[in-house]
N, C-alpha and C positions, 0 to 999 in steps of 0.2 A: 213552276220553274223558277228557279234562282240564277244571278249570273252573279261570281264574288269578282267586284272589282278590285283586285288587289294592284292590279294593272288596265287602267284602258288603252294600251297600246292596240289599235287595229289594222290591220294589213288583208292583201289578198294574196291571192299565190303567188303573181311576179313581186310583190314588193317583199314577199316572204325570203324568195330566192335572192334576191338583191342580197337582203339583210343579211342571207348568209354568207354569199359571195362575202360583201366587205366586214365582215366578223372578226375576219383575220384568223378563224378557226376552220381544221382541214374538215371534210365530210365527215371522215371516221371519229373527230373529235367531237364534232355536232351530236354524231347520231350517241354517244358517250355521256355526253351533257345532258339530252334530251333523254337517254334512259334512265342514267344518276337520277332525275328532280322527278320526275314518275314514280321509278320503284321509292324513292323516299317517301313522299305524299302518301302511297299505296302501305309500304311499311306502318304507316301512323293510322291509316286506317280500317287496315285488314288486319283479323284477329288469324293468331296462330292456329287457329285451329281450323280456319278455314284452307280450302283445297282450292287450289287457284290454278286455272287453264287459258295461257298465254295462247290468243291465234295470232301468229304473224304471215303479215302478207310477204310477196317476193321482192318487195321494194325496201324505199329506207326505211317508212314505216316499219316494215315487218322487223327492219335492223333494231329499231328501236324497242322492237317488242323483245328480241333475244336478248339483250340488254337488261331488260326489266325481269325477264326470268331467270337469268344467270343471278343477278342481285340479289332478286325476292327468293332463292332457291337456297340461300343461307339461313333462311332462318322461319321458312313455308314451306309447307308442300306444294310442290309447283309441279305444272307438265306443262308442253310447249306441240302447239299444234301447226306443220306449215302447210295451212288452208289454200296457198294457191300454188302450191310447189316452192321448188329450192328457189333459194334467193338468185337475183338475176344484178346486183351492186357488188362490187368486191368490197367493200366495207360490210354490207350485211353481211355476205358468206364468212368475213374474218370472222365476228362477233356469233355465228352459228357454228363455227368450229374453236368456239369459245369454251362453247357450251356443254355442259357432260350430257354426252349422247344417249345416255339411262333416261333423261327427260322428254327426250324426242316421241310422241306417239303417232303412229300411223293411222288410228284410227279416231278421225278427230268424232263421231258421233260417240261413242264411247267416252272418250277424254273429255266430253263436254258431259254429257249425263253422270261422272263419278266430281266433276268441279262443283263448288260453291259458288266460286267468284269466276267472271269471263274478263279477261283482259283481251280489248279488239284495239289490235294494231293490223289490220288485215290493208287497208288503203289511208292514204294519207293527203295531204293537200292537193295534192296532183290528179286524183280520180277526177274522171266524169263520164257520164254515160251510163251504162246498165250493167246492171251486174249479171256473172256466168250466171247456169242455171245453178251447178253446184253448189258457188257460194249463197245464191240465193236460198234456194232449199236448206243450207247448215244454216245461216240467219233465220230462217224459218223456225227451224229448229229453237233454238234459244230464245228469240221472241216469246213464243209458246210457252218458255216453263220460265217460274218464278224466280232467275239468279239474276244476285243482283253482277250488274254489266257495269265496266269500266271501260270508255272509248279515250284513245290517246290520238290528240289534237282532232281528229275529224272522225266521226261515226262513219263507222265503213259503209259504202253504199250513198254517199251527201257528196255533195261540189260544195268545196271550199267559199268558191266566189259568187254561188247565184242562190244557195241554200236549195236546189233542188234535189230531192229524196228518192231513189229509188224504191219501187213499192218495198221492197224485202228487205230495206234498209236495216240496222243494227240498233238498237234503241238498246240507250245504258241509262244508268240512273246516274251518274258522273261522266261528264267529258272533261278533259282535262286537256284546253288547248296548251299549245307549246308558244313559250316566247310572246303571244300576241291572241288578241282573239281576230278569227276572220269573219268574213260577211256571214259566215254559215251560224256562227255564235249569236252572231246578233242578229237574226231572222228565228229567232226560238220560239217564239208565240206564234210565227207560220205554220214552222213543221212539226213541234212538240216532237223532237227526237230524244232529247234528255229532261231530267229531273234538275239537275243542276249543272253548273260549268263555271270552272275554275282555272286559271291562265296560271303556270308556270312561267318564272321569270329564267329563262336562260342565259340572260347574261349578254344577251347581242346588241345591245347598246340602243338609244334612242333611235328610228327612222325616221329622219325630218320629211321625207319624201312622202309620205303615204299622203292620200287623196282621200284620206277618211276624219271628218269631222266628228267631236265630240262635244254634249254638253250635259253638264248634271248644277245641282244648285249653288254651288260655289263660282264657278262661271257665269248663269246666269246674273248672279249682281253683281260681278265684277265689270259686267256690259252695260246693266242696267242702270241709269243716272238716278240721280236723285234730288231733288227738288231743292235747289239754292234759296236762302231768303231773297234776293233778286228777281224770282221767276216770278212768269205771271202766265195767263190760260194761252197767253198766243206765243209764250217761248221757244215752244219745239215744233208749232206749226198747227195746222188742221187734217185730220183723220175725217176721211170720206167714205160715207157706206149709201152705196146705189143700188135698190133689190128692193124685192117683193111683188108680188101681187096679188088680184082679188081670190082669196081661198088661201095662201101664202104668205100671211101677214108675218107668222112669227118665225119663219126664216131671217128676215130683216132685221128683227127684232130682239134674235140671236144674235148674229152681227154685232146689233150695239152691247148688247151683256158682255160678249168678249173682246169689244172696243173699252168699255167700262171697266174690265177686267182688271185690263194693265193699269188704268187711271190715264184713257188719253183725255187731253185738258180740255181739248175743243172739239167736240162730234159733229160733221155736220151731216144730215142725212136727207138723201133727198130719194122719193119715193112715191108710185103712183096714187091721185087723191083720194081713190075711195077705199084707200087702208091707213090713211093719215091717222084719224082720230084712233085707231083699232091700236096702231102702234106706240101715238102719242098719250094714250093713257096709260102706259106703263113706263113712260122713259123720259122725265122730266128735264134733262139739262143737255140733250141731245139739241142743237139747231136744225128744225125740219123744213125741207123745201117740197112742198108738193108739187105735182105736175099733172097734168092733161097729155094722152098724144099729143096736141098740137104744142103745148108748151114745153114738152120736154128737154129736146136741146134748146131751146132757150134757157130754160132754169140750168141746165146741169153745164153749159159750157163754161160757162163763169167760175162754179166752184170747182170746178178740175183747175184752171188755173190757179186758184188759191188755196191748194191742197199739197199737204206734204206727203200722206199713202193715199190711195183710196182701192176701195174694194165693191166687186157687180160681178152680178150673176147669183146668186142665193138666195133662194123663191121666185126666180123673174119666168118661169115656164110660160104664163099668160100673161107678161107686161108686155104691152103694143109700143112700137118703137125701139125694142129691145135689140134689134143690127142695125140701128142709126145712131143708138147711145152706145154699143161696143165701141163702132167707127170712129163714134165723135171722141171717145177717151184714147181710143190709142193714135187717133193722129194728135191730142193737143196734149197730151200728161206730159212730162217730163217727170213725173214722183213714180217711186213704183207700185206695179197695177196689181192687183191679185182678182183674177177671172176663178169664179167657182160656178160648179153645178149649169146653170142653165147657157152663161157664159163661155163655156169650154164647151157644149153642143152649139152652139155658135160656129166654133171652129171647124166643125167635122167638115173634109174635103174643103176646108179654106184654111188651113196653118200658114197661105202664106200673108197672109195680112199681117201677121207678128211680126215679118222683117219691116214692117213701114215704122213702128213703133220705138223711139227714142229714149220711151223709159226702160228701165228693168218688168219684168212681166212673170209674174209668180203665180202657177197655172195649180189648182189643187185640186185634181180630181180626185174621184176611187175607182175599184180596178173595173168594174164596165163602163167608166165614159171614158178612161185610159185608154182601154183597148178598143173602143168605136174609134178613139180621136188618131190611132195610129195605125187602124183597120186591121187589125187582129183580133185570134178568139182569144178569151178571157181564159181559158185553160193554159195559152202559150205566154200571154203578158204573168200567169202567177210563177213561170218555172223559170221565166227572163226577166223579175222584174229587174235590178237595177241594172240590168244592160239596156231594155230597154228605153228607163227613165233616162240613164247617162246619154243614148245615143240622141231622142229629142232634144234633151237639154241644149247638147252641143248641137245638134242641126237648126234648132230656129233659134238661138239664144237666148233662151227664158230655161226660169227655176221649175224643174217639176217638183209636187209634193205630191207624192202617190199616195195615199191614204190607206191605212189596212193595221193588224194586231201590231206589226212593225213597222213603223209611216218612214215612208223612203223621202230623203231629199236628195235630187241631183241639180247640181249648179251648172253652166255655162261651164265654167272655167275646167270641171272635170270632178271636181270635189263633191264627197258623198256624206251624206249625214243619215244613220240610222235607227230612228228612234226605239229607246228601252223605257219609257217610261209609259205609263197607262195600263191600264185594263178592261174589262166585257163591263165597266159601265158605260163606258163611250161609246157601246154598241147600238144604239136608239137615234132615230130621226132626230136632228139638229143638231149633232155633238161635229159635224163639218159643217153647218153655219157658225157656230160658237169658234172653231178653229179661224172659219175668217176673218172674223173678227179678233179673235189675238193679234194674228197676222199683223191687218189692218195698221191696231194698237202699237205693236211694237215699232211697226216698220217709220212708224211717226217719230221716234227716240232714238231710236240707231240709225246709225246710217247704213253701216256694212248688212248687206242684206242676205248675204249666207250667215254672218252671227246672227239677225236678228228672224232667221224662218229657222234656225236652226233654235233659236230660243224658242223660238213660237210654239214649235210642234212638241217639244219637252214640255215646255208649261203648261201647256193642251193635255199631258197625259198625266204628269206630275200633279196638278191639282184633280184628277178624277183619284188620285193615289192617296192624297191627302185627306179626300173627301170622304173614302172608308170610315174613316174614324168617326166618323157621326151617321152616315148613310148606305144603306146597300148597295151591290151592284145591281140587283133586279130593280131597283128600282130610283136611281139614284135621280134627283133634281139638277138639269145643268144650272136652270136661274141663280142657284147658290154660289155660282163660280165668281162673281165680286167678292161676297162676305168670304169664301175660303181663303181668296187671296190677299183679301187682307187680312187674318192670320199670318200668313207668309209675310208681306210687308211689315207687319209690327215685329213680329222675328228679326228681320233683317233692319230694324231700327230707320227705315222708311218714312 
């Protein structure tokens, strides 16, 4: 699956409506605009000789669909299917009595079995819920046979905003969002409903409002600093990784390779003693503070206070003392915390400890400690995730980073970041220790902590992307993620 960014504009369906509202353009002129830039794109890519069957729904979608078949019927063979009945918008009905009524067919399984190409405008940003049985079974239909499918702005049968799919959903080899892409675009490696997706620029102007976070490599170094002749190892501060235990070592140990990553300047890592030596023989400029239960909060209170991020819970399943040293971090940190893996089972039936907490608190689960930690099934947390993650965020105010093909961030503030970058290398035990330690890394250099989880979790996917170029997915090495990224740093004259 491709997504072309010709635009990363992103919105949901109220910020979509907003956008149109103040456009300063009437509905019928939208739905006008939104057909024009379809049928053109479609023009360029559908050969003459192809036979082309428009389904339009009874909404503005479907308006948009009469539109693109009135257009493409100059110079195509077109037929016009309306799959949920007459239009029920008085701009669609205009734009249907547009339309030369020779192309109207009533029998859409027919007009679907004589097409080559499917144009599905049947539902549009506004769908949710399930589809009739009827449209189900005609989707059915088309699934089943090899044409290729063109979905305008949203595959019939998808929500806009939560990317969940009805089973008989419309799978196209092209979607072609309108104006912006929405949550549903960028949940693509979820639901694998299209082959590619391409954003038409309509012309509605920038949206400063939207509550959707972007980042790709141009951004990231424009955040990222860069080593002054001035600096020295204690400039930006110390990066804190607390984790491990006996059988667990290279969780930890991850950790530091993705602290090491970014190039934080001063690691300290404090961890229980009989994985000291296991860890210390692979990570030479790390500062290690070993502990005993009885010494633990003694060692580790000190270095919270001398810490600019710090990061626990990643391998701590069997470290003893492990809800004495949660406690002890979130009542004295002021840096922000990032709780992973054994850290977030910590919380289950206690999230209210989080409000005692001063710092910022950057929670990273994946979807079954998500759904333990907010006692849900794991089937309901995959069809809600970012309402979900949004609604945590803003109930105990911390960062969630949901983990999965599309790693979801929701901030406190409301704001969402939806990662596009990575692939099924990242699929293998320790590529979410390696994350928290990016984290960790980053959160030592920037301060704004949605740019810098928002860098995090791209760099996290971006360098397994990079990593192609020498290694498999089956079997890819994360230990290699310093030397990749410093490729990337020499690139960027680092």
């Amino acid at each position: 699956m491709t997504m072309m960014k010709n635009t990363m504009k992103i919105n949901d369906a109220d910020g979509m409506r907003q956008s149109e509202k103040t456009s300063g353009f009437t509905a019928l002129k939208l739905m006008e605009k939104a057909g024009r830039a379809a049928a053109q794109y479609l023009r360029e890519n559908i050969s003459l000789k192809s036979r082309i069957c428009v389904l339009a729904g009874c909404g503005n979608n479907g308006g948009d669909g009469l539109v693109i078949a009135r257009l493409l019927s100059k110079d195509h063979t077109v037929s016009a299917v309306l799959a949920d009945g007459q239009p029920k918008t008085a701009e669609a009905m205009r734009n249907l009595k547009k339309l030369d009524p020779s192309l109207i067919r009533k029998n859409a399984r027919q007009a679907i079995a004589k097409a080559d190409v499917i144009i599905d405008t049947v539902y549009g940003y506004s769908y949710h819920g399930n589809l009739k049985r009827e449209i189900a079974s005609l989707f059915d239909l088309i699934n089943d046979q090899n044409k290729t499918v063109y979905a305008i702005d949203i595959n019939s049968g998808c929500e806009a905003d939560t990317g969940y799919c009805d089973p008989h959903a419309l799978h196209s080899s092209v979607t072609l969002a309108l104006d912006c892409f929405k949550p549903f675009h960028m949940l693509a490696k979820e639901h694998q409903m299209f082959e590619q997706c391409i954003c038409l620029d309509l012309g509605l102007g920038k949206n400063d409002s939207s509550r959707f976070l972007t980042m790709d490599e141009d951004r990231f170094f424009s955040l990222f600093p860069k080593k002054r002749t001035s600096d020295y190892k204690g400039t930006y501060g110390k990066t804190l990784i607390i984790g491990g235990c006996f059988g667990m070592a290279g969780a930890v140990s991850l950790n530091l390779y993705g602290a090491k990553t970014v190039g934080a300047p001063y690691i300290s890592c404090a961890l229980p003693e009989e994985i000291y030596t296991v860890v210390a023989a692979q990570h030479v400029t790390p500062v290690f503070h070993p502990f005993s239960p009885a010494t633990a909060l003694q060692v580790i209170e000190p270095l919270i206070a001398d810490a600019k991020a710090i990061a626990f819970g990643s391998g701590c399943a069997c470290m003893e003392k492990k809800n004495d040293i949660l406690d002890c971090i979130l009542q004295n940190s002021s840096a922000p915390i990032i709780l992973d893996a054994e850290a977030i089972r910590l919380l289950d039936h206690n999230t209210w400890v989080l409000h005692f907490s001063h710092a910022p608190i950057i929670l990273t689960p994946h979807l079954g400690e998500f759904a333990d930690l907010i006692q849900q099934s794991i089937a309901y947390v995959q069809e809600h995730k970012i309402e979900c993650a949004v609604q945590f965020a803003r109930d105990n105010h911390v960062t969630v980073v949901l983990k999965g093909p599309n790693t979801i961030a929701a901030f406190p503030s409301g704001k969402i970041y939806i990662n596009q970058s990575g692939n099924q290398a990242l699929a293998q035990a320790g590529s979410g220790d390696l994350l928290t330690g990016i984290l960790a890394g980053i959160l030592t250099f920037v301060p704004s902590v949605e740019d810098a989880v928002s860098m995090g979790i791209w760099l996290h996917g971006y360098l397994a992307d990079e990593g192609l170029h020498t290694y498999s997915k089956q079997n890819f090495p994360l230990l290699k993620y310093p030397e990749i990224m410093d490729a990337v740093f020499q690139k960027h004259e680092y």
